[in-house]
C-alpha positions in Angstrom: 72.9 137.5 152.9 74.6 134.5 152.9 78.2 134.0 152.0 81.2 131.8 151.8 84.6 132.4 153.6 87.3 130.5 152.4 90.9 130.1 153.8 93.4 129.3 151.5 96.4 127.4 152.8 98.9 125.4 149.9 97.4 122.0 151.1 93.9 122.9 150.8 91.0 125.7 150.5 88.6 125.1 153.4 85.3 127.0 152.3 82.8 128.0 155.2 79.4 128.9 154.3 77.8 131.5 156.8 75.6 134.8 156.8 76.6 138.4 156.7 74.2 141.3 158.1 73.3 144.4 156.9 71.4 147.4 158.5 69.4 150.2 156.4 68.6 153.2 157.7 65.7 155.4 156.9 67.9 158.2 156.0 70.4 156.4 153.5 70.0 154.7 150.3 72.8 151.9 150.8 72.9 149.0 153.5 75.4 148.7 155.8 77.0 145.4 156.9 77.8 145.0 160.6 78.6 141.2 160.5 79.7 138.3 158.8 79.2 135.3 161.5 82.5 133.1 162.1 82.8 129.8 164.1 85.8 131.4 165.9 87.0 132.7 169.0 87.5 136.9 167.8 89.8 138.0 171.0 88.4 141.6 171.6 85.1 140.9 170.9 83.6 143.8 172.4 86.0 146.0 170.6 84.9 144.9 167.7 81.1 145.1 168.6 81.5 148.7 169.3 83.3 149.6 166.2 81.4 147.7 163.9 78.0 149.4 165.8 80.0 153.3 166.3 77.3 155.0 163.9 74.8 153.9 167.5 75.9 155.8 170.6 73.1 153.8 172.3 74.1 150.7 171.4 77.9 151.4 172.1 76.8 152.0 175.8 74.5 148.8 175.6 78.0 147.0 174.7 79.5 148.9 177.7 77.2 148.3 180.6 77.2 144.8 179.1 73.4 145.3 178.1 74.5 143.6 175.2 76.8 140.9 175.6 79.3 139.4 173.0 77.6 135.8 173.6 74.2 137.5 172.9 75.6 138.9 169.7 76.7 136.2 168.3 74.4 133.6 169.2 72.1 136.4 167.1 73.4 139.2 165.5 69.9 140.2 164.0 69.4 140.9 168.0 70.9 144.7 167.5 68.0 145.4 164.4 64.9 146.4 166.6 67.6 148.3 169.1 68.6 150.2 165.6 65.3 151.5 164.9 64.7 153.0 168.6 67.8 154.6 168.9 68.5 155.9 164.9 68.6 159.9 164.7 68.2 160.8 161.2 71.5 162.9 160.5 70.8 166.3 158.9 
């Protein structure tokens, strides 16, 4: 979906126009968003890739064992989607 993230300083409003991504999963009636992408450096990256991907055990270890790498996520977030649909247990 795409979006705009503006900073407000008392000079100026700088507005960035940029995407945000969403998962659905079979079992649930509302999309999730895991990502809005940002030109900057987020210090923690991983961290944050593993919270924002928690509701994936899978995935999580992927981030661990560096199967997925923070340069990978960001150059394409949409990269975690097909990984999603392996990996999803339906919750009972």
């Amino acid at each position: 979906m795409p979006i705009t993230d503006p900073t407000y300083v008392p000079s100026m409003t700088k507005v960035h126009y940029t995407w945000r991504y969403f998962y659905l999963t079979k079992d649930s009636d509302v999309a999730v968003a895991y990502w809005d992408d940002v030109d900057d450096i987020i210090p923690g990256m991983k961290k944050v890739m593993k919270f924002y991907l928690r509701e994936f055990p899978e995935l999580v270890e992927m981030v661990d064992k560096e199967g997925i790498t923070a340069r990978d996520f960001r150059d394409n977030p949409t990269i975690v989607l097909p990984l999603i649909d392996k990996t999803y247990s339906p919750k009972e």
